[in-house]
Backbone as numpy.savetxt, mean C-alpha at the origin, in Angstrom:
# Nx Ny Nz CAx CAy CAz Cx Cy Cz
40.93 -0.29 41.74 40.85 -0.81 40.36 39.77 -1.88 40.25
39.80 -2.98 41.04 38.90 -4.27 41.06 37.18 -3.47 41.38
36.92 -2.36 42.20 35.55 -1.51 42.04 35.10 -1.28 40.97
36.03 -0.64 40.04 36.31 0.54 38.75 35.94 -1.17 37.94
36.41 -2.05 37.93 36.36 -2.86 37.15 35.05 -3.48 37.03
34.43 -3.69 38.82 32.70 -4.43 38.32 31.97 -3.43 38.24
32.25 -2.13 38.33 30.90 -1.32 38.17 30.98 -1.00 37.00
32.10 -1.15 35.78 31.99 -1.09 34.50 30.96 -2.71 34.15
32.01 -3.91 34.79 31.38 -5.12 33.97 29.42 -5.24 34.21
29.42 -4.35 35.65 27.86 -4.11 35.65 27.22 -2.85 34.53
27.61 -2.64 34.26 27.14 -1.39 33.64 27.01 -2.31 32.20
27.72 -2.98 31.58 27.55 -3.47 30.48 26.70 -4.49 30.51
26.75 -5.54 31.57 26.01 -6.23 31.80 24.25 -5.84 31.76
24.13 -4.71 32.41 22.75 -4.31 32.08 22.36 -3.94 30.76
23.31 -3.44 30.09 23.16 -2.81 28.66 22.72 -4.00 27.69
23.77 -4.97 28.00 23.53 -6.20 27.02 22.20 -6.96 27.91
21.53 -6.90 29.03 20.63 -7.02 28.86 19.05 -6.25 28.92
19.00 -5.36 28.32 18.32 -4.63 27.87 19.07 -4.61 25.86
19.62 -4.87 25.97 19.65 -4.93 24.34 19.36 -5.97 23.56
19.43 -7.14 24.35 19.35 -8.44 23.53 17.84 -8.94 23.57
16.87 -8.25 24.45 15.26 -8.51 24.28 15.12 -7.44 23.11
15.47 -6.19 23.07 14.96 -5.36 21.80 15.50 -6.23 20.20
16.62 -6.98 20.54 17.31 -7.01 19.24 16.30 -8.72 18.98
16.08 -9.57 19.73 15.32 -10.38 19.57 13.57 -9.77 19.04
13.10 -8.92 20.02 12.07 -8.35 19.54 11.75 -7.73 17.74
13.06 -7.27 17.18 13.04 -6.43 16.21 13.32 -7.78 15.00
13.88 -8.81 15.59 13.94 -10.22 14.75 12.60 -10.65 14.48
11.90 -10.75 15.43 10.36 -11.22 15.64 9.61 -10.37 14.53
9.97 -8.82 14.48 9.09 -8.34 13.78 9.42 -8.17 12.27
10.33 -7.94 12.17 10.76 -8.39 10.74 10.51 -9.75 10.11
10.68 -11.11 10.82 10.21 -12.14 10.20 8.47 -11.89 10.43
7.83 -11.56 10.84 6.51 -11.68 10.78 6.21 -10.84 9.56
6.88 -9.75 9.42 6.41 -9.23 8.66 6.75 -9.59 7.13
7.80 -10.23 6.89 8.32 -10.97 5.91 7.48 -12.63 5.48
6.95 -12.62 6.77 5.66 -14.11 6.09 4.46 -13.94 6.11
4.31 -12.43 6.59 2.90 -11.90 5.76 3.10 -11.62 4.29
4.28 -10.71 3.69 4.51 -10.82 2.58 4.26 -11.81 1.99
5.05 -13.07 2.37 5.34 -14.13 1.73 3.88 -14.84 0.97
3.47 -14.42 2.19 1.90 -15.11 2.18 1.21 -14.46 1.24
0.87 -13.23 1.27 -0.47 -12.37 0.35 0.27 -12.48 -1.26
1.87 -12.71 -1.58 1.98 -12.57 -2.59 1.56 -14.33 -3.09
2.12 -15.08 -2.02 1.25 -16.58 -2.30 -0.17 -16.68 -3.09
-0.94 -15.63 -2.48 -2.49 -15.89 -2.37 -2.81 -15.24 -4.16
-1.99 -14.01 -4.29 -2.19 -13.54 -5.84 -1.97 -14.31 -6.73
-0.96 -14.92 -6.44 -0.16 -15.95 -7.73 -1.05 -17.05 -7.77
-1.33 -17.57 -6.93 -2.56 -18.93 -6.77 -3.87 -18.16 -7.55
-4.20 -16.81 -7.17 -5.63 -16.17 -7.70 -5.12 -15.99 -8.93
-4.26 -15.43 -9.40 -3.96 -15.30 -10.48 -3.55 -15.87 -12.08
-2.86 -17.48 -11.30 -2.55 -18.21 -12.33 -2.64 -19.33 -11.93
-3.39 -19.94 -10.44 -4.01 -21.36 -10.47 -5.41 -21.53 -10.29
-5.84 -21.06 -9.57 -7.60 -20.90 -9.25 -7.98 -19.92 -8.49
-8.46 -18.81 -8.83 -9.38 -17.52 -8.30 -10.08 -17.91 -6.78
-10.62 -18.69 -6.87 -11.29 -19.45 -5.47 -10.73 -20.21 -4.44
-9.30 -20.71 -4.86 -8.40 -20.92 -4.08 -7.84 -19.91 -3.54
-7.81 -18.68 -4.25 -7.09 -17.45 -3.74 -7.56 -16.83 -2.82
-9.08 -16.77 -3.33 -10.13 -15.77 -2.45 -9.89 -16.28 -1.20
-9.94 -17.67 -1.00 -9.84 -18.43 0.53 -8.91 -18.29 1.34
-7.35 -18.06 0.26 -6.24 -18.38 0.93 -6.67 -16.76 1.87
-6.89 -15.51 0.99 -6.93 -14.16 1.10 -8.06 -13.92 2.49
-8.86 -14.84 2.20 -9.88 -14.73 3.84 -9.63 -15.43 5.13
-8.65 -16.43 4.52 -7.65 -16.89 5.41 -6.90 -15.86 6.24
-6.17 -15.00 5.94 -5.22 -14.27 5.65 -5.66 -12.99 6.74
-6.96 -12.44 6.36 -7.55 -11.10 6.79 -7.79 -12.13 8.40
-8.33 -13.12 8.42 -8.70 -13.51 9.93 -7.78 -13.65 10.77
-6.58 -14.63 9.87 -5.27 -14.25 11.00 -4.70 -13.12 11.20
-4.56 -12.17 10.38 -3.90 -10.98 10.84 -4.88 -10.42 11.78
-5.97 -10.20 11.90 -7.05 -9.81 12.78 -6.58 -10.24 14.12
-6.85 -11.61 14.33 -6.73 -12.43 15.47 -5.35 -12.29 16.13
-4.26 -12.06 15.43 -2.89 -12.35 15.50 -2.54 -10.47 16.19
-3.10 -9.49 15.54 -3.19 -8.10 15.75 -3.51 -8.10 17.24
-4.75 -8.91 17.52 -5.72 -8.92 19.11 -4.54 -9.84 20.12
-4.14 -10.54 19.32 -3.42 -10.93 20.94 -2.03 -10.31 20.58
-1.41 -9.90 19.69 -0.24 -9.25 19.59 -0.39 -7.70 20.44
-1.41 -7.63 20.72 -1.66 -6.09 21.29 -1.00 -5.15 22.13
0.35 -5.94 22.94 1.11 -5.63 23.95 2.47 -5.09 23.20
2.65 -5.82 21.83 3.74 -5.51 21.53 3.87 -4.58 19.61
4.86 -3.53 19.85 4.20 -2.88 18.74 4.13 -2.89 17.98
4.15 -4.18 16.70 4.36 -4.85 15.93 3.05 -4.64 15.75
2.06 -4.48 16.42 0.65 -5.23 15.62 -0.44 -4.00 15.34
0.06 -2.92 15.51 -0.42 -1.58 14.40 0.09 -2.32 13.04
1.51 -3.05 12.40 1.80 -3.04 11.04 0.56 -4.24 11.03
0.27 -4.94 11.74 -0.41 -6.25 11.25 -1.70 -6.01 11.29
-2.11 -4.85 11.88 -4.03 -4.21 11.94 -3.63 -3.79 10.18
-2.87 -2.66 9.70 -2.85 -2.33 8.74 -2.89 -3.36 7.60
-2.17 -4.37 7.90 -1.76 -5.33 6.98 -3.04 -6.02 6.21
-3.91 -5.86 7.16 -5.31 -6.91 6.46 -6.08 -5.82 5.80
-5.45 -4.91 5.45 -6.41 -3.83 4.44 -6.17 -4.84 3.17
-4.32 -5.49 2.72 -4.34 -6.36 1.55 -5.03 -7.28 1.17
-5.36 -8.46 2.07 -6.28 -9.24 1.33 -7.48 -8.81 1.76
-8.29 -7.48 2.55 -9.35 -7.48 2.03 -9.60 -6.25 0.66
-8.64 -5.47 0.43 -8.74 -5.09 -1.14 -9.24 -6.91 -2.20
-8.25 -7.84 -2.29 -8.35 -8.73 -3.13 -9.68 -9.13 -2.83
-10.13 -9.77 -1.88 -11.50 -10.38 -1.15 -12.73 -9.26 -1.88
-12.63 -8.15 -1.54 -13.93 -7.25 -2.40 -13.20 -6.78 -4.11
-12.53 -6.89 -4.49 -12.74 -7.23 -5.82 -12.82 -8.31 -6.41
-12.54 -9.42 -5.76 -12.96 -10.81 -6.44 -14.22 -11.37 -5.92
-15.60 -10.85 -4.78 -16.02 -11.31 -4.55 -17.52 -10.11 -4.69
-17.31 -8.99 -4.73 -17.93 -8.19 -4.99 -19.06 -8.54 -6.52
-20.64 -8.80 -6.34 -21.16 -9.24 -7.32 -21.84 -7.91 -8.23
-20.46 -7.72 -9.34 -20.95 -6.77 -10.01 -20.59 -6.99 -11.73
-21.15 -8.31 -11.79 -21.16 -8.85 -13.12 -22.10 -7.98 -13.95
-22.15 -7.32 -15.43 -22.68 -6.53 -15.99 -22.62 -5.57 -15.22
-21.91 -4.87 -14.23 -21.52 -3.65 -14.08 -20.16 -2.70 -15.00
-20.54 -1.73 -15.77 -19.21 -1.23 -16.24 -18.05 -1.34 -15.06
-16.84 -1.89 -15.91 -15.73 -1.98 -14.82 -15.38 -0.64 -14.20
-15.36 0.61 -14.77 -15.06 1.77 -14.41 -15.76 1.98 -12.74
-16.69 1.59 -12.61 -17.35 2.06 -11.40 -17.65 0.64 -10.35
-16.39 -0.14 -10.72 -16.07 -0.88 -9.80 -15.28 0.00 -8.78
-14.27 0.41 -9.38 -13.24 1.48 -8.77 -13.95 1.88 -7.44
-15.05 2.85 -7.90 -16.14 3.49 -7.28 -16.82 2.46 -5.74
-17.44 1.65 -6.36 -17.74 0.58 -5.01 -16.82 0.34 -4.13
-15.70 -0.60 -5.37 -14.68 -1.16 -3.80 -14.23 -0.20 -3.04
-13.80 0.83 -3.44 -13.28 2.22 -2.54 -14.27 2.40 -1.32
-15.24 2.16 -1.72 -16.12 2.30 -0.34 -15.78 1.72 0.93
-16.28 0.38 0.90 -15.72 0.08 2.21 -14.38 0.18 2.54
-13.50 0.09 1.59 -12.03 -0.13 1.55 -11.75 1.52 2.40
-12.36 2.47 2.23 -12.20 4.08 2.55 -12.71 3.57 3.99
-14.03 3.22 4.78 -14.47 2.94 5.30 -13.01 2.18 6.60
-13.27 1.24 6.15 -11.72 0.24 6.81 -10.69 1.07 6.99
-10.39 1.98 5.95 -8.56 2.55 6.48 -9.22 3.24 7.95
-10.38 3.94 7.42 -10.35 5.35 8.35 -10.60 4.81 9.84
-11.46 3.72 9.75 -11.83 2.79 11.11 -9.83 2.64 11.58
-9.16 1.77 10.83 -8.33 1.42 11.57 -7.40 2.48 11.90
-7.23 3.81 11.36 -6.51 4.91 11.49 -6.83 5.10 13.11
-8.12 5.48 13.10 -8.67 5.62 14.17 -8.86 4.45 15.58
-8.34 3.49 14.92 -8.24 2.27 16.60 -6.95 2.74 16.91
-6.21 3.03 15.85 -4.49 3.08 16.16 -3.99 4.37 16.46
-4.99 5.22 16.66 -4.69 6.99 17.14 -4.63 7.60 16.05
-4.30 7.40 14.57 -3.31 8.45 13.81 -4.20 9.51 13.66
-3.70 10.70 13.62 -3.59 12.26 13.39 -4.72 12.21 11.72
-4.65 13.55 11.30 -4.46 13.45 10.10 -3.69 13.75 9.79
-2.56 14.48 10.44 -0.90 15.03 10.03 -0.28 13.82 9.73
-0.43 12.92 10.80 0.27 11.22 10.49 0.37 10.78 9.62
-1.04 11.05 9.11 -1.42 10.03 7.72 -1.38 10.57 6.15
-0.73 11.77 6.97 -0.56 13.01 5.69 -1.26 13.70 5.00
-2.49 13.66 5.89 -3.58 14.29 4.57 -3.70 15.98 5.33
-2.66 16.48 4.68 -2.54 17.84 4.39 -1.94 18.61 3.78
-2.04 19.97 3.46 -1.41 20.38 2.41 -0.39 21.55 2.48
0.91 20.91 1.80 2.02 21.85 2.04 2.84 21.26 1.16
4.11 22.78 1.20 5.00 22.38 -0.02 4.30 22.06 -1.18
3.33 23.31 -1.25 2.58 23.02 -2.82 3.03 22.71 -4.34
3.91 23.94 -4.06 4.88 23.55 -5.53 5.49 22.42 -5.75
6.19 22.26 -4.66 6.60 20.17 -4.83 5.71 19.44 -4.62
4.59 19.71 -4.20 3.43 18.73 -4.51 2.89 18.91 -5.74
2.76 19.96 -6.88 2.73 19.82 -8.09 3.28 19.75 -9.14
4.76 19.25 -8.43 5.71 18.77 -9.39 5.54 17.67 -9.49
5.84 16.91 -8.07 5.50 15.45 -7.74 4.18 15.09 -8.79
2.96 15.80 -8.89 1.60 15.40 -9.79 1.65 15.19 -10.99
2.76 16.50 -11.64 2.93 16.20 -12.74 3.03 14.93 -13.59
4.37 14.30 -12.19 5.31 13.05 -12.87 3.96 11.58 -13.36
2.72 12.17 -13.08 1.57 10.50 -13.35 1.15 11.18 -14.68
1.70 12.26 -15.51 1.55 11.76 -16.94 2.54 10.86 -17.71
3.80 10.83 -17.04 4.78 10.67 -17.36 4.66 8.55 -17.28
4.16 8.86 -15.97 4.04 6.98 -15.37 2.81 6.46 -15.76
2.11 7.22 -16.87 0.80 6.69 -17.17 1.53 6.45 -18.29
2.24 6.94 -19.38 2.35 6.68 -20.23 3.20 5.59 -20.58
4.59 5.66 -19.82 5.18 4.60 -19.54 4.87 2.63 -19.05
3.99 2.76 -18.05 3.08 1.64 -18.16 2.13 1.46 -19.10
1.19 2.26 -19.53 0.58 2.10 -20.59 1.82 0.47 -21.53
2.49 1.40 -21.65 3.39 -0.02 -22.91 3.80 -0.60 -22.40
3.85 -0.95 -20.88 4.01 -1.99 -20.48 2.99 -3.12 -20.82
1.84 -2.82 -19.98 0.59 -3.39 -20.10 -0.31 -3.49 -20.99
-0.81 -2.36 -21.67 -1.59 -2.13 -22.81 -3.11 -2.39 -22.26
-3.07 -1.80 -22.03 -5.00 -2.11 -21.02 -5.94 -1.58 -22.03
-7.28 -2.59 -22.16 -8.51 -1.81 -22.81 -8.35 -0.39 -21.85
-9.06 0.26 -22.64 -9.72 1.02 -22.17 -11.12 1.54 -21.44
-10.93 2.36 -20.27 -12.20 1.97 -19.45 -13.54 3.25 -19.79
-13.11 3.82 -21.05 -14.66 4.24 -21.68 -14.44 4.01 -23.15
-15.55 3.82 -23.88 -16.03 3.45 -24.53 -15.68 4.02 -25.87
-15.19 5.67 -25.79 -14.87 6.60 -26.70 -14.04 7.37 -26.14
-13.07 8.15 -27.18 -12.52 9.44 -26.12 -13.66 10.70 -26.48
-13.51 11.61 -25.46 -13.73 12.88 -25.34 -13.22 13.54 -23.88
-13.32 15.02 -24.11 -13.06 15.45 -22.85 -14.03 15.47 -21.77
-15.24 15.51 -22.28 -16.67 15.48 -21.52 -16.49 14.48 -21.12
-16.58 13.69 -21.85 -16.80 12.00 -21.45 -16.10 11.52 -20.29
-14.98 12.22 -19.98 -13.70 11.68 -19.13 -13.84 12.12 -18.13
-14.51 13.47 -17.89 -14.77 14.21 -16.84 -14.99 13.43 -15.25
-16.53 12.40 -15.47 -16.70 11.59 -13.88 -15.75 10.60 -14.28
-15.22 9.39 -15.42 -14.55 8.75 -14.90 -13.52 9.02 -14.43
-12.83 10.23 -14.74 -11.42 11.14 -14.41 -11.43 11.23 -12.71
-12.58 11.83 -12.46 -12.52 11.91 -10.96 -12.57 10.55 -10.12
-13.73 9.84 -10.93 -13.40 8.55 -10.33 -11.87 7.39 -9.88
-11.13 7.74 -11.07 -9.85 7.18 -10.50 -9.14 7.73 -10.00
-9.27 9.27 -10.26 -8.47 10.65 -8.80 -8.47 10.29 -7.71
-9.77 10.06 -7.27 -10.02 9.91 -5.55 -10.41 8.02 -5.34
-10.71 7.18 -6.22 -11.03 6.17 -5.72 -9.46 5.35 -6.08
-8.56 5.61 -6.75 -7.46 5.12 -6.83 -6.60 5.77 -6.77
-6.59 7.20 -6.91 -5.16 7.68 -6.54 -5.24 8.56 -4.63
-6.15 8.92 -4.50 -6.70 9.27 -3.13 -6.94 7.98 -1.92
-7.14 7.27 -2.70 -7.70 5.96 -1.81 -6.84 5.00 -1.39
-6.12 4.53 -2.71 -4.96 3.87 -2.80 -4.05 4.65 -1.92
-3.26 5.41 -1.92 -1.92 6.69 -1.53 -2.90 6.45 0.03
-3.92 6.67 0.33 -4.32 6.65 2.07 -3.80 5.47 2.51
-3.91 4.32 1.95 -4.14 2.86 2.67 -2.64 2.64 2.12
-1.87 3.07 1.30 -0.47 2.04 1.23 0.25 3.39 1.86
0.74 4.66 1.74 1.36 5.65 1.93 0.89 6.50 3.35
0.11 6.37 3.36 -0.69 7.13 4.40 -0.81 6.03 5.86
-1.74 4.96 5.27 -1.42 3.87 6.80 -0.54 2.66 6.76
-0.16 1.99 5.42 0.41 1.10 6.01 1.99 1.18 5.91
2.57 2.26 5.31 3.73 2.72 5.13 3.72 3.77 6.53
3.24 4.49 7.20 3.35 4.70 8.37 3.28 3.68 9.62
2.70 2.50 9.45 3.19 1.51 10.50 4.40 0.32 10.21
4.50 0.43 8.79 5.73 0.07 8.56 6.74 0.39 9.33
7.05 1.59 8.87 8.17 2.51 9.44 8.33 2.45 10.68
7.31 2.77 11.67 7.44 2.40 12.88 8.18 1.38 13.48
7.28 0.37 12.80 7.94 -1.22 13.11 8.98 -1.83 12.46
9.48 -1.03 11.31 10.40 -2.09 10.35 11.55 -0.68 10.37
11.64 0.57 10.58 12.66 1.75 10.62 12.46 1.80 9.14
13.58 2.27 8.50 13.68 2.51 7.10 12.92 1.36 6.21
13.16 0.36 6.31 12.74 -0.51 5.66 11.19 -0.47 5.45
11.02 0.25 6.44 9.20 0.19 6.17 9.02 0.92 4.56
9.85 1.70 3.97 9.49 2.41 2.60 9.59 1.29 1.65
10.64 0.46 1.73 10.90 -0.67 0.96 9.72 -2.02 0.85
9.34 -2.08 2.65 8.56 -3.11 2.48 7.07 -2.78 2.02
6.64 -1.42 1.96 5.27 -0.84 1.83 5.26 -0.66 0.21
6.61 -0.45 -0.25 6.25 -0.63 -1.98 6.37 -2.14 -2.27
6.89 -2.78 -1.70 6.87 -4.54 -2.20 5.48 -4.79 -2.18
4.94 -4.86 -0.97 3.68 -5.18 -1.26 2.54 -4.32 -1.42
2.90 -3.40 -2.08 2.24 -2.52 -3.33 2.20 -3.27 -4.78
3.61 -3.70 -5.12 4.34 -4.45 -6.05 3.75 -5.76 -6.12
3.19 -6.14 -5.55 2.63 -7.66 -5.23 0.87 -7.68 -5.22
0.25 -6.53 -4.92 -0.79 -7.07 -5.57 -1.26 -6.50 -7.02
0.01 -6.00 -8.11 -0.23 -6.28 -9.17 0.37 -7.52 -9.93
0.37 -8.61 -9.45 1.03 -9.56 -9.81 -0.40 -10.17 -10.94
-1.51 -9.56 -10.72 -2.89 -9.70 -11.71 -2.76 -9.09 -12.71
-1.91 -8.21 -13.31 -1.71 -7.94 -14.52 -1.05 -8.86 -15.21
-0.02 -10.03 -14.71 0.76 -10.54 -14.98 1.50 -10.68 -15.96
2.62 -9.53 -15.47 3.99 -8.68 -15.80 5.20 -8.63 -15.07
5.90 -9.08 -15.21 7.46 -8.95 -14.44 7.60 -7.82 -14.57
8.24 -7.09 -15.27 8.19 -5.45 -15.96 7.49 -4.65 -15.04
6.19 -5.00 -15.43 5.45 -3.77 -14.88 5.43 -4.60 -13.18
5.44 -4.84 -12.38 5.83 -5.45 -11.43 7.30 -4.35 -10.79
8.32 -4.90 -11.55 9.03 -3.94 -10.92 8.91 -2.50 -11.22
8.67 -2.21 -12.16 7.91 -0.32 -12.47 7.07 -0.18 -11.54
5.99 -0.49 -11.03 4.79 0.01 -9.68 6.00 -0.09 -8.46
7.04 -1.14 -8.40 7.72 -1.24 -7.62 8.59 0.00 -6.73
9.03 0.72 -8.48 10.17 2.01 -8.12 9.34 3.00 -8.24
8.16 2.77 -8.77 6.89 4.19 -8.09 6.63 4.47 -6.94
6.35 3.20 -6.12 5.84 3.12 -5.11 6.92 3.35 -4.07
8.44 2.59 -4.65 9.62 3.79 -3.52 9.90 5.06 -3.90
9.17 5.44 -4.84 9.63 7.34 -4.90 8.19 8.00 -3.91
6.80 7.05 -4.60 5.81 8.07 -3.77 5.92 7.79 -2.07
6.51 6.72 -1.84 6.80 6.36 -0.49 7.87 7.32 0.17
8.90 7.52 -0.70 10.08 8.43 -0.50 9.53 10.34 0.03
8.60 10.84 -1.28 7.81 11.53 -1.03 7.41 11.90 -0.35
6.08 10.96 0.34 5.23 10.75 1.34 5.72 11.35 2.90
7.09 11.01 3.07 7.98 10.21 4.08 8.26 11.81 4.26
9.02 12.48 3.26 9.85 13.42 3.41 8.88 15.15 3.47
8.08 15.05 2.92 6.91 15.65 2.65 5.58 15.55 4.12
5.30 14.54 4.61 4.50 14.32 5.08 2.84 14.67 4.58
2.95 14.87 3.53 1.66 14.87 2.65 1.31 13.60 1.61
-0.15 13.61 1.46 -0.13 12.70 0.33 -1.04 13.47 -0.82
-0.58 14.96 -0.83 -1.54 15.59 -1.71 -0.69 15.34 -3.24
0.49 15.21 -3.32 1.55 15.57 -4.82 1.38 13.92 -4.68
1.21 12.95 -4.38 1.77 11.19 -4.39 0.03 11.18 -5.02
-1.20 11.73 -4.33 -2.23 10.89 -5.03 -2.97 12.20 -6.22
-2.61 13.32 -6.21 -2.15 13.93 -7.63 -1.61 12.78 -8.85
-0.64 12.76 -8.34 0.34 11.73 -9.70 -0.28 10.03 -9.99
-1.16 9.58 -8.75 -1.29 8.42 -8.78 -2.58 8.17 -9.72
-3.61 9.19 -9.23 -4.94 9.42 -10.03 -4.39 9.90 -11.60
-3.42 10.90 -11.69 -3.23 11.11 -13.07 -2.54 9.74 -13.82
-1.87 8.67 -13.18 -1.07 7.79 -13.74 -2.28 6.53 -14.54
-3.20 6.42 -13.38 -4.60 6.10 -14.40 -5.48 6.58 -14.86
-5.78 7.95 -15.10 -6.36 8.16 -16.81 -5.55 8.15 -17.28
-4.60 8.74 -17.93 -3.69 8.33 -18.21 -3.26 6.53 -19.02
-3.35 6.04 -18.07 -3.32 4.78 -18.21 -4.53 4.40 -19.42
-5.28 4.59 -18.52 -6.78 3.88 -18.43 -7.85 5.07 -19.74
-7.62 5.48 -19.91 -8.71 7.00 -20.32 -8.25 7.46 -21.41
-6.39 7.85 -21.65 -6.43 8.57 -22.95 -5.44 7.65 -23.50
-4.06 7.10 -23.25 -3.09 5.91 -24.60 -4.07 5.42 -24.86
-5.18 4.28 -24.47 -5.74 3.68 -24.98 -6.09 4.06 -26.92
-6.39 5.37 -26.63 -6.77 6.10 -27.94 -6.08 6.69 -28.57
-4.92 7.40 -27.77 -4.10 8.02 -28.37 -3.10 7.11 -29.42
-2.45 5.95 -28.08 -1.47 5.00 -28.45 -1.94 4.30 -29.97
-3.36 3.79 -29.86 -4.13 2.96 -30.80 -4.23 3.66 -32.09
């Protein structure tokens, strides 16, 4: 009996220790990842409603530590979510710093996507992912053009949230044609890669389920520049269905379908219609 008894109390004994470094480890990564949040939504609200230039700083602040913090975190696997993580403040950093004063806003879209396309695909590629990983392929067509449908539906709906000029000048169908594509692939293609595609795939990794939750929050957080509660939480429960999607699907062909249609939409036809 007294054998039977320590080779059980050993047997647990090893268990609990091998469990209590993972369960400490998985503490570590959840609060880190919870004061990066904390932080980039800091940096909007300051850009947004105290000083633009305070923000930009806090936001270049922000991209260096996660950088630096990624390089020596390198052992532990937390720091794929934190390579991904500095795609956020450098989205904010090249649209607030990008000098394209007297440029039509429409083909801002167009620029920042550049490097921003540039950056995902670099960091996809330090961190191994596939293109299966990152979802860019195509299947389950029909539910991927159901899923597309639903961005007439969420264009119109925000529309009255927000009420945005409009980003041409007149309607027509001609007319809409390049800016149409332009927000297809530079915001609904571009966007859906970098939040659904990479940083909702290292979420998940590192955070389990929660990674869908935490990859639409701070989706949710850098529209805090529209400044809308409302529409805040609406991008919020978009961003857990196209995340939901994404997840279950492993595509991001039906998520940036719907995302590109949700701004023309937005952006291209209420303007005229609504008016």
């Amino acid at each position: 009996m007294s054998l039977l008894f320590f080779a059980r109390q050993s047997s647990q004994q090893g268990l609990l220790e091998r469990w209590v470094p993972q369960l400490q480890q998985r503490q570590i990564t959840f609060a880190t990842a919870l004061v990066y949040l904390a932080l980039i939504a800091l940096a909007e609200l300051i850009t947004t409603y105290a000083e633009p230039r305070v923000g930009l700083t806090l936001h270049g602040g922000l991209l260096i530590i996660l950088l630096l913090h990624t390089a020596l975190a390198s052992k532990y696997a937390y720091h794929r979510l934190l390579l991904s993580l500095a795609l956020a403040p450098l989205i904010r950093i090249l649209s607030l710093s990008l000098p394209l004063v007297g440029f039509p806003l429409l083909y801002w879209y167009l620029v920042i996507s550049v490097p921003l396309l540039a950056a995902t695909i670099l960091a996809a590629r330090i961190l191994g992912f596939s293109r299966d990983q990152l979802g860019l392929t195509i299947r389950k067509i029909p539910l991927q053009l159901l899923v597309a449908v639903t961005g007439f539906a969420f264009g119109m709906m925000e529309y009255y949230i927000i009420k945005p000029e409009p980003l041409i000048a007149s309607f027509s169908w001609r007319g809409m044609l390049v800016p149409g594509l332009i927000l297809m692939v530079c915001t609904g293609f571009a966007e859906e890669l970098i939040f659904r595609g990479l940083i909702q795939r290292t979420s998940v990794q590192a955070l389990g389920r929660f990674g869908l939750l935490y990859t639409a929050l701070l989706f949710a957080v850098l529209h805090i520049g529209y400044r809308s509660v409302v529409d805040m939480v609406f991008v919020f429960g978009v961003a857990l269905l196209f995340g939901w999607v994404a997840e279950r699907t492993w595509s991001l062909m039906g998520v940036s379908l719907a995302h590109g249609l949700t701004n023309i939409v937005l952006f291209l036809i209420m303007p005229f219609w609504a008016g």
